[in-house]
ROLUM-756376 format. One record per atom (N, C-alpha, C): residue in three letters; x, y, z. Coordinates in steps of 0.1 Angstrom, whole numbers, plus 5000, padded with zeros to 4 digits. Each point is the difference from the previous one (the first is absolute). Layout:
N
ALAXYZ/...
***
This chain:
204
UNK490646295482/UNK501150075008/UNK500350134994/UNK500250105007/UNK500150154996/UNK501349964995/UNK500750134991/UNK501150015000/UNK500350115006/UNK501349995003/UNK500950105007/UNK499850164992/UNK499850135008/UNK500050144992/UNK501550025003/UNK500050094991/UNK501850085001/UNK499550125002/UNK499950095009/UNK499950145004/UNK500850124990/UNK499550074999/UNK500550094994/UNK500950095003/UNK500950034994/UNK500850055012/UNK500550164997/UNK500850025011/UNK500250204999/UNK501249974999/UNK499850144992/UNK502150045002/UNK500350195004/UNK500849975002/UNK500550095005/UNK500250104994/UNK500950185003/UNK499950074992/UNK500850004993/UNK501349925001/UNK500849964990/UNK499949864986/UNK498749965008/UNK499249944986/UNK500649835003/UNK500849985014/UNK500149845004/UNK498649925009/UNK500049925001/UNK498449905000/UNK500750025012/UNK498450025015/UNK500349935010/UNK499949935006/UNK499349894993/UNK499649875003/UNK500149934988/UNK500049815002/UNK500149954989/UNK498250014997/UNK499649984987/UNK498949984990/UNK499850054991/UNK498850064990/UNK500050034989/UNK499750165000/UNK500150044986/UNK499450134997/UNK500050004986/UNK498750054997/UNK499750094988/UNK500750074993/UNK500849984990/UNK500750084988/UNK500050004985/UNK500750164998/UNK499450044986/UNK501449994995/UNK500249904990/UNK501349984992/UNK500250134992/UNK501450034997/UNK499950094989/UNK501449874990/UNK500550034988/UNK501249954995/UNK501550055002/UNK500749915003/UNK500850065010/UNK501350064992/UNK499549994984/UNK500850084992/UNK499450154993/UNK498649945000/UNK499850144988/UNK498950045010/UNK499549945012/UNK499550065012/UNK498550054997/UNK499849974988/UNK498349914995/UNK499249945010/UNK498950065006/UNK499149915012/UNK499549844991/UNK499949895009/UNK499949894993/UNK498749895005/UNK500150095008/UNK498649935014/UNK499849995018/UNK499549965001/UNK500349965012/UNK499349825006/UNK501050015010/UNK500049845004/UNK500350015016/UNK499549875011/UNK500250025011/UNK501849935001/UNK500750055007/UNK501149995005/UNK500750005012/UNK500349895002/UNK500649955016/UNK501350025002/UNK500050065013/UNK501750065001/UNK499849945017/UNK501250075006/UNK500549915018/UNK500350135001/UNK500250015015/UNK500250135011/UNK501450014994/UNK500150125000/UNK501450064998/UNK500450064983/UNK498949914993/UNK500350004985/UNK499250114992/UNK500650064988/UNK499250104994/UNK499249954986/UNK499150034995/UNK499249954988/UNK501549944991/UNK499349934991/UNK500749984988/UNK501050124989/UNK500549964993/UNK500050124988/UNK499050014992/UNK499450134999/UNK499350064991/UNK498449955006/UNK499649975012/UNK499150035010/UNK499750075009/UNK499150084997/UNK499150115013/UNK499149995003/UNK499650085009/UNK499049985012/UNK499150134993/UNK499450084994/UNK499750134995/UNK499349914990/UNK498549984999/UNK499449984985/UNK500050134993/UNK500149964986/UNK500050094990/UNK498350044997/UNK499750164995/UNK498649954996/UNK500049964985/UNK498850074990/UNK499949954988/UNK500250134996/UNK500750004988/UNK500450104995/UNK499150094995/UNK499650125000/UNK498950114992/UNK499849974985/UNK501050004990/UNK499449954993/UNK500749864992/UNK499449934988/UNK500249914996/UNK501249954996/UNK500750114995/UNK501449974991/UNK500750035007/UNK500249955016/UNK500950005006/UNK500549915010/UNK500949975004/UNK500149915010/UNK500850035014/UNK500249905006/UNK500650035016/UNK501649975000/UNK500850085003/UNK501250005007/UNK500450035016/UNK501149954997/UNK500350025024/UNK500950124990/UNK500150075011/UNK501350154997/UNK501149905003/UNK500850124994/UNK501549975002/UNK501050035014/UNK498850075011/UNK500749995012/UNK499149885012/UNK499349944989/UNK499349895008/UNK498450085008/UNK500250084999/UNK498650035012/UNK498949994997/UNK499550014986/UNK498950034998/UNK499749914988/UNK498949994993/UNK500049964985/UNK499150114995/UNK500550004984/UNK499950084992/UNK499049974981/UNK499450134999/UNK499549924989/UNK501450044987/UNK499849914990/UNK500750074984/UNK499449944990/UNK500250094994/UNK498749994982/UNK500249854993/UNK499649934995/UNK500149904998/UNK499049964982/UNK500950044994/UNK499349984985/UNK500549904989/UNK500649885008/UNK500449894997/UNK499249964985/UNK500149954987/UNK499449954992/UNK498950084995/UNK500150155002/UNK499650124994/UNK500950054986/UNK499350034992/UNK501050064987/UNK499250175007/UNK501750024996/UNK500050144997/UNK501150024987/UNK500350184997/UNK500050024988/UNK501650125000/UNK500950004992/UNK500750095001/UNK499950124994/UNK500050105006/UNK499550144995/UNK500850024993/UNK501349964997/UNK501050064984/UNK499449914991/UNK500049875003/UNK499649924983/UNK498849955001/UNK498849995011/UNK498649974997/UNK500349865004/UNK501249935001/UNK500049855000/UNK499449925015/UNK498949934998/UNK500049895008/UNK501149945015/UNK499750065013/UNK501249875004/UNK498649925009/UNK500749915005/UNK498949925011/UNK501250065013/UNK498850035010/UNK500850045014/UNK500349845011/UNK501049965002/UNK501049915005/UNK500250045014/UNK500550145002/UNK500550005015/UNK498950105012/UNK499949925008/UNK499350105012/UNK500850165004/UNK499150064999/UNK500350155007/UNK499550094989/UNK500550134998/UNK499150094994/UNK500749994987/UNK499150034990/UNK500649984986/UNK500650094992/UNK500749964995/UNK501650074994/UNK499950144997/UNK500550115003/UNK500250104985/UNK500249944988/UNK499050084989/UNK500449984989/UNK498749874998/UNK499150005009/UNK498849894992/UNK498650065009/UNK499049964995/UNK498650055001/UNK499149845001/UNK499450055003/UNK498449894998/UNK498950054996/UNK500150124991/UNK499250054992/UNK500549964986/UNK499149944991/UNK500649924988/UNK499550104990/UNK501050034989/UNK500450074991/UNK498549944988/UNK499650134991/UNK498649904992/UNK500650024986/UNK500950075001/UNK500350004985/UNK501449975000/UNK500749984985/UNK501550004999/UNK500350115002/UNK499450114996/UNK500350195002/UNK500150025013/UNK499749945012/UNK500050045017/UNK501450025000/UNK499950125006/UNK501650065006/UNK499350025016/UNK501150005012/UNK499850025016/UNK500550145003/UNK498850065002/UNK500150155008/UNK500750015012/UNK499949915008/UNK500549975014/UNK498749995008/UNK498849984993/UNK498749995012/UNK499049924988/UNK500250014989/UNK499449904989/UNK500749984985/UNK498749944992/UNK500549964988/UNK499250114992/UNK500950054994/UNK499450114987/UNK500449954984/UNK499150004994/UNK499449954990/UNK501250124990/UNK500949954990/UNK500650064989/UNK498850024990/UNK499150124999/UNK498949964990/UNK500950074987/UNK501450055001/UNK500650074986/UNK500649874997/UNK500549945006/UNK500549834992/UNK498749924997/UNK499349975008/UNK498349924997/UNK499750034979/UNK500050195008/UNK499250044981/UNK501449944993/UNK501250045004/UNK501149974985/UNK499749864997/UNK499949915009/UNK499649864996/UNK499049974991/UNK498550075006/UNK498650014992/UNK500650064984/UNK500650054999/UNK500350054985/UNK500649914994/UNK501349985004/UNK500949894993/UNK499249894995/UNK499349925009/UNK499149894996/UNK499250024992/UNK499550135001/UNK498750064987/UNK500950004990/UNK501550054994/UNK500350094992/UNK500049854997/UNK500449895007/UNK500449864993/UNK498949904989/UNK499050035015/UNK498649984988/UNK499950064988/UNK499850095000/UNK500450044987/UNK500450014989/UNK501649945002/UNK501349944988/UNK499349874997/UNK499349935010/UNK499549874994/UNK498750034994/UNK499250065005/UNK499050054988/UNK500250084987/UNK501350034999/UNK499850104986/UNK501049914992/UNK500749875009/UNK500649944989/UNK498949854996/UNK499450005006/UNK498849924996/UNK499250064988/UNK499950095000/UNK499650124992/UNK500250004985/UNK501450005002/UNK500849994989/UNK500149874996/UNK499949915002/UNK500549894992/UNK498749964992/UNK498450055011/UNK499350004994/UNK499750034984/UNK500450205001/UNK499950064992/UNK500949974985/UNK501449955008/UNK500749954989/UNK499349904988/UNK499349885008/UNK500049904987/UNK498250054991/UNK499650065011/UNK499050074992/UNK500550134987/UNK500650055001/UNK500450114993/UNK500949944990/UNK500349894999/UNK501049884989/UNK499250004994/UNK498549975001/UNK498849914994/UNK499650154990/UNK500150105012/UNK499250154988/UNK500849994993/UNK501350055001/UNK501050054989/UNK500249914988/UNK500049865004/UNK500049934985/UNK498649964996/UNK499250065002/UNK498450014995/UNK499549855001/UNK500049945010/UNK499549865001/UNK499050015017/UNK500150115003/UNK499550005011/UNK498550015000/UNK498949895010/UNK498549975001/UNK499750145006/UNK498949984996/UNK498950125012/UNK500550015013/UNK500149855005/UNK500249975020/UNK501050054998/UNK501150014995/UNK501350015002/UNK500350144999/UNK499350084990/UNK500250185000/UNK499150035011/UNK499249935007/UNK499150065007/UNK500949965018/UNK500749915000/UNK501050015011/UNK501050095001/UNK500750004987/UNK501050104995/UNK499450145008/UNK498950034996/UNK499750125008/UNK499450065012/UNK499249855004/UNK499850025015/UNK502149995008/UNK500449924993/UNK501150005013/UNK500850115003/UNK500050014981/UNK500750155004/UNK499550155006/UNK498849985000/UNK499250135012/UNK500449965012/UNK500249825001/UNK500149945018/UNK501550074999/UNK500850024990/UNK501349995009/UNK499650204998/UNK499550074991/UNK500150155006/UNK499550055013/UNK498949895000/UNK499350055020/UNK501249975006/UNK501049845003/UNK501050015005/UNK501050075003/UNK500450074988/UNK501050115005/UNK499550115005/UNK498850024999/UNK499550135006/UNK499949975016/UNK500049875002/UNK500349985019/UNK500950055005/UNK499950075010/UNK500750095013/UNK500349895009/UNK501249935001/UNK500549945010/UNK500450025012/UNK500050175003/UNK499950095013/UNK498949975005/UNK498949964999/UNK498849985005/UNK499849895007/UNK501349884999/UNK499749885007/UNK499350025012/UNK499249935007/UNK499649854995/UNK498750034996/UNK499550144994/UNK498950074994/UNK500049994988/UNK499949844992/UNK500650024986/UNK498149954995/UNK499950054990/UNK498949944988/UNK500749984988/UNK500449895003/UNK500449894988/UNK499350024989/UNK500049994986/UNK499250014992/UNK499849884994/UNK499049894994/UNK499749875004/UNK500549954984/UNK500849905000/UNK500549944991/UNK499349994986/UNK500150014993/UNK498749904988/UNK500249855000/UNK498949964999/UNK500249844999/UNK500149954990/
***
């Protein structure tokens, strides 16, 4: 046994059904007006769609990161940017946010990610601080350094104990003076040259 059809029905130009049966509609949310789908919907003569149902399909939006809204005077739907669970970045402090709300994203953040801690925002990118980068490359070299020439010395100290009270071996005058050539190459290192250094190689 067939079942009964429900006709599809018209409405008028004020948007009331002229007959009872069904029609085709594109939900939007009837708060934040977000499209949500569509489903068929049965209305009676005299009556107008639901809330937050139209008769107007939406198409697909151009591109990816975006999605479908109805406007705010109802006539049409609309696309808006949609970068939900996207990190982007703040151009004052380089920091991390994750993007949370639909629509275009904030002043004051990028989705171009910062490569260094020296990135400062031009207002169209990230420019590299290379006069903080070198101060850094130095500092760290000058630090190398202090720990090589105080290695140096503690070396040279207990060897130089052994010369001076005349008890010191062969090996031991013969460290005594490789180390202390190792620490004169050391101070002759230019720490301005970071990260261009030739280390000069310990004695063993």
């Amino acid at each position: 046994m067939n079942q009964p059809t429900i006709p599809p029905v018209q409405f008028d130009e004020k948007g009331f059904a002229l007959s009872y049966g069904w029609a085709q509609v594109y939900r939007a949310n009837t708060v934040t007006r977000e499209y949500v789908g569509a489903r068929v919907e049965r209305t009676s003569e005299g009556l107008s769609l639901s809330a937050g149902a139209y008769l107007d399909e939406p198409t697909l939006p151009p591109l990816p990161d975006m999605t479908i809204f109805r406007t705010v005077d109802d006539k049409s739907w609309e696309y808006v940017p949609d970068y939900c669970g996207k990190m982007a970045y703040r151009t004052q402090t380089r920091q991390p946010v994750e993007i949370t709300e639909i629509g275009d994203i904030a002043v004051g953040l990028t989705f171009l990610a910062p490569q260094t801690p020296f990135d400062n925002w031009d207002g169209k990118q990230w420019v590299t601080d290379v006069q903080k980068v070198q101060q850094l490359r130095v500092q760290d070299a000058e630090q190398q350094k202090r720990q090589f020439l105080w290695t140096a010395r503690e070396k040279i100290d207990i060897w130089q104990d052994a010369v001076d009270l005349g008890i010191a071996t062969d090996a031991e005058k013969a460290a005594l003076l490789a180390w202390k050539k190792y620490r004169v190459l050391l101070n002759r290192v230019d720490c301005t040259t970071a990260p261009d250094i030739a280390w000069p190689e310990q004695p063993k």
